[in-house]
TORPA-4810 file (N, C-alpha, C, O; in nm, 3 decimals):
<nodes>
NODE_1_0.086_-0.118_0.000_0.000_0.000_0.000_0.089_0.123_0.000_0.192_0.139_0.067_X
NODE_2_0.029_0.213_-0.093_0.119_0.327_-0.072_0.110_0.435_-0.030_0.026_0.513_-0.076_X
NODE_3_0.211_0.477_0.089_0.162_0.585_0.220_0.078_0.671_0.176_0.011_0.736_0.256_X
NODE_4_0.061_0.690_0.027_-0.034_0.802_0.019_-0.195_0.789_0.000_-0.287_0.867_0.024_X
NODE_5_-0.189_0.648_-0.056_-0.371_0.623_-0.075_-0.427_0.602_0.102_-0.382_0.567_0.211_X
NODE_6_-0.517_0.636_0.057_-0.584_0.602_0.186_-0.600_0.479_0.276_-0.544_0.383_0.224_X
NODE_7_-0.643_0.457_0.364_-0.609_0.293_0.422_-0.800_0.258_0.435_-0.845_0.144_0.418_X
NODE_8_-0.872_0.356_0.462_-0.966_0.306_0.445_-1.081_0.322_0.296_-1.087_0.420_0.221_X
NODE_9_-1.158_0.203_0.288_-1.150_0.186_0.174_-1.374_0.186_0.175_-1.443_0.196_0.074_X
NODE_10_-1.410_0.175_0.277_-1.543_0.158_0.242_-1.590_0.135_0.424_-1.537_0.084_0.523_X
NODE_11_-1.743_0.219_0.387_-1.795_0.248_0.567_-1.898_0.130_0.557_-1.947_0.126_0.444_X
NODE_12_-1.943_0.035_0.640_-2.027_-0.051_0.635_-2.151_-0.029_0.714_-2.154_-0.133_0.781_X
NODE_13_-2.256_0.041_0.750_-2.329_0.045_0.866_-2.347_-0.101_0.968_-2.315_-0.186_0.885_X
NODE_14_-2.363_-0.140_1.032_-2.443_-0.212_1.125_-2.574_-0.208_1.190_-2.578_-0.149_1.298_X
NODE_15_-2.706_-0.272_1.134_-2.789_-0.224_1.234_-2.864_-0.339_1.283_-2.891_-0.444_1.225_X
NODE_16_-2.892_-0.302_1.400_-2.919_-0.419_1.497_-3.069_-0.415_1.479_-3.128_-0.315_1.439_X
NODE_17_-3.138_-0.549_1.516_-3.264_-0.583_1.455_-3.303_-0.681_1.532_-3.250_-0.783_1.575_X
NODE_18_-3.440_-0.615_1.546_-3.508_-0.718_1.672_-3.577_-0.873_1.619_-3.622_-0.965_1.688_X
NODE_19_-3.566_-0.861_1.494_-3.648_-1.003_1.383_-3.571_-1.014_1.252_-3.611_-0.961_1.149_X
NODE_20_-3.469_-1.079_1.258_-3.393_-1.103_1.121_-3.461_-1.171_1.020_-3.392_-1.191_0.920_X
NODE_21_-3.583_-1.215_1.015_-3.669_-1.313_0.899_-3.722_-1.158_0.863_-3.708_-1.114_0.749_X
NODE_22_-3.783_-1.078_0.969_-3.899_-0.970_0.899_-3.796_-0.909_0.865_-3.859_-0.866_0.769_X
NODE_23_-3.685_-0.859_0.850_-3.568_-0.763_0.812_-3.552_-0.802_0.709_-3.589_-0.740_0.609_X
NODE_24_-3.481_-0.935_0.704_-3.492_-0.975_0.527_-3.511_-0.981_0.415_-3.458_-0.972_0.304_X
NODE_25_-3.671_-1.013_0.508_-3.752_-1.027_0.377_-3.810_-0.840_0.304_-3.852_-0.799_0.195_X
NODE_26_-3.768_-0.754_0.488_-3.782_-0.642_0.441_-3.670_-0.540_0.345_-3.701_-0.429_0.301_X
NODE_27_-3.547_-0.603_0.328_-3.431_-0.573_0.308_-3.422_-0.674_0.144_-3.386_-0.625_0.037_X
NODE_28_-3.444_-0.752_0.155_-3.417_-0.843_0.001_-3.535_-0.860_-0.037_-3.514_-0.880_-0.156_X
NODE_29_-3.668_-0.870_-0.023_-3.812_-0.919_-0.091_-3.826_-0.732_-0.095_-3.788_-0.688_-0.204_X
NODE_30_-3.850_-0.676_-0.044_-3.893_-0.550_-0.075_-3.810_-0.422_-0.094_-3.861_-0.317_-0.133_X
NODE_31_-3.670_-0.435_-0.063_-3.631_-0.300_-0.096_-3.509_-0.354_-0.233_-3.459_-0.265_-0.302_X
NODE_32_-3.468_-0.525_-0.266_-3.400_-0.533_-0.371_-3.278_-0.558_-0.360_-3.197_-0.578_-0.450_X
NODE_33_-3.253_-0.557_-0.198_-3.055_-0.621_-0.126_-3.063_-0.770_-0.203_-3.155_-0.843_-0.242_X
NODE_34_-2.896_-0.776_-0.204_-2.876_-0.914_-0.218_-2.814_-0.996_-0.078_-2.721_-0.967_-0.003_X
NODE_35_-2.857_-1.047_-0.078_-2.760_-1.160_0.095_-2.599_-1.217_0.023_-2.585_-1.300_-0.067_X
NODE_36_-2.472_-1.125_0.115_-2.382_-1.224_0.020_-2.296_-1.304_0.120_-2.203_-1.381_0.094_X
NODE_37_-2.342_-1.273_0.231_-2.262_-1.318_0.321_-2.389_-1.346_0.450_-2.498_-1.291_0.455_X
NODE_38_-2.334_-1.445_0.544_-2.419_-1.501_0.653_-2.369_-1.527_0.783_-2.250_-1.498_0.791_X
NODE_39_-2.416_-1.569_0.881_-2.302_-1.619_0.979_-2.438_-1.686_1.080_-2.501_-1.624_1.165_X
NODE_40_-2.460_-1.846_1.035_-2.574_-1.878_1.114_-2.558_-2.009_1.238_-2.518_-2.124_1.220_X
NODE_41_-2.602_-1.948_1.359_-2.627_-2.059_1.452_-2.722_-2.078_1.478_-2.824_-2.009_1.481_X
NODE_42_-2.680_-2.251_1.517_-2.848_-2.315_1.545_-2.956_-2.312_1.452_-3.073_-2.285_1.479_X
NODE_43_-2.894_-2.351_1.307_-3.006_-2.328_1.213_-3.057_-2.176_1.180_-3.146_-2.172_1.094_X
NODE_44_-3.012_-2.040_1.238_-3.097_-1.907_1.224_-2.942_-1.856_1.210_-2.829_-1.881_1.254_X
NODE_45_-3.021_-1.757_1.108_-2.923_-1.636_1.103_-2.925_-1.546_1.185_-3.025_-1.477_1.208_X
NODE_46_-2.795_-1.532_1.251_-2.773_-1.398_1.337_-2.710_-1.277_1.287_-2.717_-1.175_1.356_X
NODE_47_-2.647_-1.276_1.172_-2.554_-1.190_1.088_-2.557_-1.188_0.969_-2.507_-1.286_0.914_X
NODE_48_-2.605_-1.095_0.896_-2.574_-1.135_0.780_-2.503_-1.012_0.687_-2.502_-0.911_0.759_X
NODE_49_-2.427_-0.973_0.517_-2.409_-0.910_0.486_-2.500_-0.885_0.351_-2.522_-0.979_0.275_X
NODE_50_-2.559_-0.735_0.322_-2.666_-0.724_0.236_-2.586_-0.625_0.140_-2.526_-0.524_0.179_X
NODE_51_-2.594_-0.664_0.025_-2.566_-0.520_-0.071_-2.666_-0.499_-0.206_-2.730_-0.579_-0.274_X
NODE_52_-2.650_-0.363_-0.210_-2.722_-0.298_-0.305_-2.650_-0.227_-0.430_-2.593_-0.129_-0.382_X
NODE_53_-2.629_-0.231_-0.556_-2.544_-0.198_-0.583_-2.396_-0.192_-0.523_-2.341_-0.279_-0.456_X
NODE_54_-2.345_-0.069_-0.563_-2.188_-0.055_-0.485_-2.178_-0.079_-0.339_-2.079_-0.119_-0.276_X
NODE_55_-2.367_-0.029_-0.268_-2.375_-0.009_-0.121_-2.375_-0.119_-0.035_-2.382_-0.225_-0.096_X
NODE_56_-2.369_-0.134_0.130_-2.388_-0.265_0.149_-2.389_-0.232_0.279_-2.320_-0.136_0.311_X
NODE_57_-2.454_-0.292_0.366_-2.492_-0.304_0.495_-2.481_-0.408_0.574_-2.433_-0.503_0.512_X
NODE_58_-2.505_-0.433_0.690_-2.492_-0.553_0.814_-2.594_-0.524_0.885_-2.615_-0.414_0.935_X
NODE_59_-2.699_-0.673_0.896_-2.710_-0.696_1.009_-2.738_-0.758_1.076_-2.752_-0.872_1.032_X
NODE_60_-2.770_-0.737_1.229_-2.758_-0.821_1.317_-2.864_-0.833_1.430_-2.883_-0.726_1.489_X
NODE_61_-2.932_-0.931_1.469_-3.046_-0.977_1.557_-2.966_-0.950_1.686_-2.847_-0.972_1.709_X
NODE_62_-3.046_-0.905_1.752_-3.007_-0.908_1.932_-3.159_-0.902_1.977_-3.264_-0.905_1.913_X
NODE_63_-3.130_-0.892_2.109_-3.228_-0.892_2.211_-3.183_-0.811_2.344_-3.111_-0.861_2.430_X
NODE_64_-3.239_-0.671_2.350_-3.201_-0.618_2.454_-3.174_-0.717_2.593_-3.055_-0.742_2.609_X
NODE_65_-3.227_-0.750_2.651_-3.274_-0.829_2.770_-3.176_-0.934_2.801_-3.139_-0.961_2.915_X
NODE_66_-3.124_-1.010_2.659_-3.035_-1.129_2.656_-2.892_-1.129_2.638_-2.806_-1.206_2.680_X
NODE_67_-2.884_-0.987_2.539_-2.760_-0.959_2.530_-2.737_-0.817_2.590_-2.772_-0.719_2.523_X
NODE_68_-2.679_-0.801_2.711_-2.623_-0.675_2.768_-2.540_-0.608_2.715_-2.528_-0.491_2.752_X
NODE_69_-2.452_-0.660_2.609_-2.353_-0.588_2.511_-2.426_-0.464_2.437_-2.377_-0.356_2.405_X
NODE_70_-2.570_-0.517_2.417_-2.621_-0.393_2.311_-2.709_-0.328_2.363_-2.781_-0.254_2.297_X
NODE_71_-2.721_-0.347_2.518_-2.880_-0.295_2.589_-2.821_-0.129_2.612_-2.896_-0.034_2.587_X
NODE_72_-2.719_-0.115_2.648_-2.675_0.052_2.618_-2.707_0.106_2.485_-2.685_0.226_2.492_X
NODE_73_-2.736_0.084_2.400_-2.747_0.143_2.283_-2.927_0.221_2.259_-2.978_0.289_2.170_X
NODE_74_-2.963_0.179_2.355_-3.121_0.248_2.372_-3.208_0.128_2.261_-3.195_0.006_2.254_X
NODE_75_-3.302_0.224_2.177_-3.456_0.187_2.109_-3.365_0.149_1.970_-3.289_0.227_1.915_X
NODE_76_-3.389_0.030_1.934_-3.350_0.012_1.769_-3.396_0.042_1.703_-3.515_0.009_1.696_X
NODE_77_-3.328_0.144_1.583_-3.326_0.217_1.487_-3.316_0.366_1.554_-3.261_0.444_1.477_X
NODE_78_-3.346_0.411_1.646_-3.417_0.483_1.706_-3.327_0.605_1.662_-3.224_0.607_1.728_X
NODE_79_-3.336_0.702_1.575_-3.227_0.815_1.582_-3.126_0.761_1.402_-3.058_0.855_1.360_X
NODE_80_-3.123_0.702_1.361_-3.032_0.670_1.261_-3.090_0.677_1.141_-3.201_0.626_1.125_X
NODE_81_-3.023_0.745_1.034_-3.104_0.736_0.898_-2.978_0.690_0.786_-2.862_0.717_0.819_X
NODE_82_-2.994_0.644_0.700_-2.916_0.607_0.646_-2.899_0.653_0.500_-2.931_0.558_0.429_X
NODE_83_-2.867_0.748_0.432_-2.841_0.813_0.293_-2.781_0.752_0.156_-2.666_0.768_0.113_X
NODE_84_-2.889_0.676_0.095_-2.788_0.595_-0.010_-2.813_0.709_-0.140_-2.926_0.754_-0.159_X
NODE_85_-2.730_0.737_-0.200_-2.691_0.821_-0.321_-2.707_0.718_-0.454_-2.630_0.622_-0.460_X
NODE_86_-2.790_0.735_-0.541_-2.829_0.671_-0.668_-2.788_0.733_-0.801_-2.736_0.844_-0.795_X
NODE_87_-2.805_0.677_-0.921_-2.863_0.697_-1.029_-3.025_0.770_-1.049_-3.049_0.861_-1.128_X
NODE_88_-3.096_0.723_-0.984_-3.219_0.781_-1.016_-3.333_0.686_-0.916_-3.370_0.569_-0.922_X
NODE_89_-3.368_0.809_-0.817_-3.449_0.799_-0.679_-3.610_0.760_-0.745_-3.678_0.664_-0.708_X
NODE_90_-3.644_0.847_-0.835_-3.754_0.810_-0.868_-3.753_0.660_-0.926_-3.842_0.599_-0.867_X
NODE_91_-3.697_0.587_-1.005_-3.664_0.468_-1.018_-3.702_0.393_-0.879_-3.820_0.365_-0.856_X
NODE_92_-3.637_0.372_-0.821_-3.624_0.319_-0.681_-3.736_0.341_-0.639_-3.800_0.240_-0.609_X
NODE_93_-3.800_0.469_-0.621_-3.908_0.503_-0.539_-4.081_0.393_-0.609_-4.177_0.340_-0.551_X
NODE_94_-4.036_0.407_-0.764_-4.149_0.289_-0.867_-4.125_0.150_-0.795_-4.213_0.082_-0.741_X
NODE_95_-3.993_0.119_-0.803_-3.954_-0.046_-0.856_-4.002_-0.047_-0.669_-4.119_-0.070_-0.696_X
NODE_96_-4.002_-0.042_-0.555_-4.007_-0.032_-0.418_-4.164_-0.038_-0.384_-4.235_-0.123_-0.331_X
NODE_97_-4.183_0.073_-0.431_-4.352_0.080_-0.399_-4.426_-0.027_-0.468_-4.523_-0.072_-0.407_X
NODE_98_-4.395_-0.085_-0.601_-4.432_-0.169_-0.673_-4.418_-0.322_-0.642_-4.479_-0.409_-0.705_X
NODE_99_-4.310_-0.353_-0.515_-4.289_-0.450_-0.424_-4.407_-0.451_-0.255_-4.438_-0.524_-0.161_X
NODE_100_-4.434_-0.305_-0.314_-4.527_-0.345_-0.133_-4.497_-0.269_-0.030_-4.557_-0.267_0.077_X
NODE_101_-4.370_-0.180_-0.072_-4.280_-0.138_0.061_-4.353_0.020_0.053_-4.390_0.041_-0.062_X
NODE_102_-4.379_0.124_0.136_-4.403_0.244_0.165_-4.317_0.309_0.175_-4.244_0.298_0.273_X
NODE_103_-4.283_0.443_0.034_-4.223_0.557_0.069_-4.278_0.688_0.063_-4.394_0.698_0.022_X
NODE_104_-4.228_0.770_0.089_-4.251_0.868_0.059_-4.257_0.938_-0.092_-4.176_0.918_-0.183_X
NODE_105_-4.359_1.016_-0.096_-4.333_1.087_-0.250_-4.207_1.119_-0.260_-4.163_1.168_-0.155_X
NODE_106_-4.107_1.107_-0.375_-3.984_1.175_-0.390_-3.994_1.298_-0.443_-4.069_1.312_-0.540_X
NODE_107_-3.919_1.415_-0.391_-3.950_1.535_-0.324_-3.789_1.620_-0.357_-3.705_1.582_-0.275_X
NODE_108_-3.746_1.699_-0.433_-3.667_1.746_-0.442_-3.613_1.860_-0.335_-3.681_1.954_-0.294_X
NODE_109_-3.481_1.832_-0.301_-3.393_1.896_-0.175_-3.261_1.882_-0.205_-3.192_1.782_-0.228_X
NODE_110_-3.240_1.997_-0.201_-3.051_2.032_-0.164_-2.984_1.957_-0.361_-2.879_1.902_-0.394_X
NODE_111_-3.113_1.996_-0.444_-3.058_1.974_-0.576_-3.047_1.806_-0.568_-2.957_1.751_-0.631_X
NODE_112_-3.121_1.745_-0.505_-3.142_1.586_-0.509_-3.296_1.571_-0.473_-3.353_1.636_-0.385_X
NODE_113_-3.374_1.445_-0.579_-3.472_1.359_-0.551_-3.435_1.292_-0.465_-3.329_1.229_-0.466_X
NODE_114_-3.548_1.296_-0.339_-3.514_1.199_-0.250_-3.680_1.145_-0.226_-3.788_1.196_-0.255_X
NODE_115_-3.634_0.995_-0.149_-3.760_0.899_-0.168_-3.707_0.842_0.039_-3.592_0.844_0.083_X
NODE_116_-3.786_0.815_0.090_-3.751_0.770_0.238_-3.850_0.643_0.278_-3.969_0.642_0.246_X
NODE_117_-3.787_0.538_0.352_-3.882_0.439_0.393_-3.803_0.410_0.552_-3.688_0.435_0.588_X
NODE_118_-3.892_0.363_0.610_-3.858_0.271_0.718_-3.896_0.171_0.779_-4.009_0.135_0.812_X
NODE_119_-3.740_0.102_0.801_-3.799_-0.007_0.789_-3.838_-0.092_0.926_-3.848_-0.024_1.029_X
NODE_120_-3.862_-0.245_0.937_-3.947_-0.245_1.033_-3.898_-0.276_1.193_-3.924_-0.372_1.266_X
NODE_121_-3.829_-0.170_1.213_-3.743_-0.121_1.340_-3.706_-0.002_1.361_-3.637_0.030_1.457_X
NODE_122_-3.761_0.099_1.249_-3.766_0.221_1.264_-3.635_0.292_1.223_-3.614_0.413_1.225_X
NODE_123_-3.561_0.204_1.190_-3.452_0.287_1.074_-3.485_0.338_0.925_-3.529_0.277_0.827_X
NODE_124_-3.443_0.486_0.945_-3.537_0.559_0.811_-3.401_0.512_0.701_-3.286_0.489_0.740_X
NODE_125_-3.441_0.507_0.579_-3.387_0.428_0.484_-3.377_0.570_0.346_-3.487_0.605_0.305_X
NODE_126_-3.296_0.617_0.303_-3.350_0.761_0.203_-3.249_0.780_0.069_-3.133_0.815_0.092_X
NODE_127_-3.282_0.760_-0.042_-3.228_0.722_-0.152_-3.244_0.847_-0.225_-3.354_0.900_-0.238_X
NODE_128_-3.147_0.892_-0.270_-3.128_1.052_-0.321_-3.031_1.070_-0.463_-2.911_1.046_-0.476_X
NODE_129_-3.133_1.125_-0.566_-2.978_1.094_-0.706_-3.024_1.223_-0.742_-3.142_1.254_-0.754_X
NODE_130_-2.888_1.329_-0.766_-2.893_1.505_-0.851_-2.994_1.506_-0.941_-3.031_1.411_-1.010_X
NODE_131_-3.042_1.629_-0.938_-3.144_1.664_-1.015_-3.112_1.822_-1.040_-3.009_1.873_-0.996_X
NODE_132_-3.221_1.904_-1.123_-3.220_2.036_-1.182_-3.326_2.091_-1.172_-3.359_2.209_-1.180_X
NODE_133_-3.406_1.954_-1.143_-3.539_1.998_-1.119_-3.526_2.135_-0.971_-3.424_2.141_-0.902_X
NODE_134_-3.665_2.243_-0.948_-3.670_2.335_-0.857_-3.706_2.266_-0.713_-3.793_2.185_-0.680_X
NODE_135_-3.600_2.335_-0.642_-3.643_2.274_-0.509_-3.797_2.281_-0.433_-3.881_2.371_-0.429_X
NODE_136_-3.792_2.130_-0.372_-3.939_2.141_-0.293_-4.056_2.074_-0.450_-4.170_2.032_-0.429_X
NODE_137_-3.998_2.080_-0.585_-4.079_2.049_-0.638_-4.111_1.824_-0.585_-4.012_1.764_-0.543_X
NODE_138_-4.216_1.765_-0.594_-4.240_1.690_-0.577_-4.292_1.572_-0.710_-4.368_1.598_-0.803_X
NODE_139_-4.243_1.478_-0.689_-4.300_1.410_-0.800_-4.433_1.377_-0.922_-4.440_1.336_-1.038_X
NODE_140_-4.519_1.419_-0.824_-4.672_1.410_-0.865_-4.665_1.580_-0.947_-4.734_1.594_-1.049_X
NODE_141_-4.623_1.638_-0.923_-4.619_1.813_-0.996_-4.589_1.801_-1.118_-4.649_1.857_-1.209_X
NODE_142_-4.462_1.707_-1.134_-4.348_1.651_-1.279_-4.438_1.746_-1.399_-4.409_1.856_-1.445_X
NODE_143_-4.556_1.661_-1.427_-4.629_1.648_-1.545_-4.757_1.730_-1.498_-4.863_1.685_-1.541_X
NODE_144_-4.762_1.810_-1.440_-4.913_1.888_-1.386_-4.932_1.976_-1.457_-5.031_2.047_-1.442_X
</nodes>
């Protein structure tokens, strides 16, 4: 490696999850992750790795009560949003809603379409690709 590139190379979130089947299926059946990685005991997954395009996430089942390692961390999801940067939000916001999943109208801000869901632990989820369109304009206006 050479002293000058950087040493880190990619941020992974972690988020902890009170039902890894409903996460899943909310994470790969409805928002379009792939599972590429796992780590299962006792027959159940406790870990797994999800990516989306370039993006990619972790996560992981606990139980306040059982595991004291994570009971400091307060309400899951509670406070965290997560910003994935696209090609095209409205895309996402069709192919998503068209699976079942609830977002928000995508809504132009800060010179980006953005589309928001959350999922079912209360981590807000918000997919945002540049636009030219006028701020505050909203999707349903497009063609009005």
């Amino acid at each position: 490696m050479s002293p000058d590139s950087p040493n880190i190379t990619q941020v992974v979130p972690m988020l902890l999850v009170s039902d890894m089947e409903r996460s899943l299926r909310y994470y790969v059946d409805g928002l379009g992750f792939t599972r590429t990685n796992q780590w299962i005991v006792d027959g159940k997954i406790r870990w797994c790795w999800l990516e989306l395009g370039r993006a990619a996430l972790m996560l992981q089942e606990f139980h306040p009560y059982a595991d004291r390692t994570w009971a400091s961390f307060g309400k899951v999801g509670e406070g965290v949003s997560l910003n994935f940067i696209c090609n095209d939000a409205i895309a996402i916001y069709r192919d998503i809603s068209a699976r079942g999943i609830e977002a928000t109208e995508p809504q132009v801000g800060n010179s980006m379409w953005e589309t928001a869901v959350s999922d079912p632990d209360g981590y807000r989820i918000h997919f945002e690709s540049p636009t030219g369109a006028p701020e505050e304009m909203k999707l349903s206006e497009v063609n009005s």
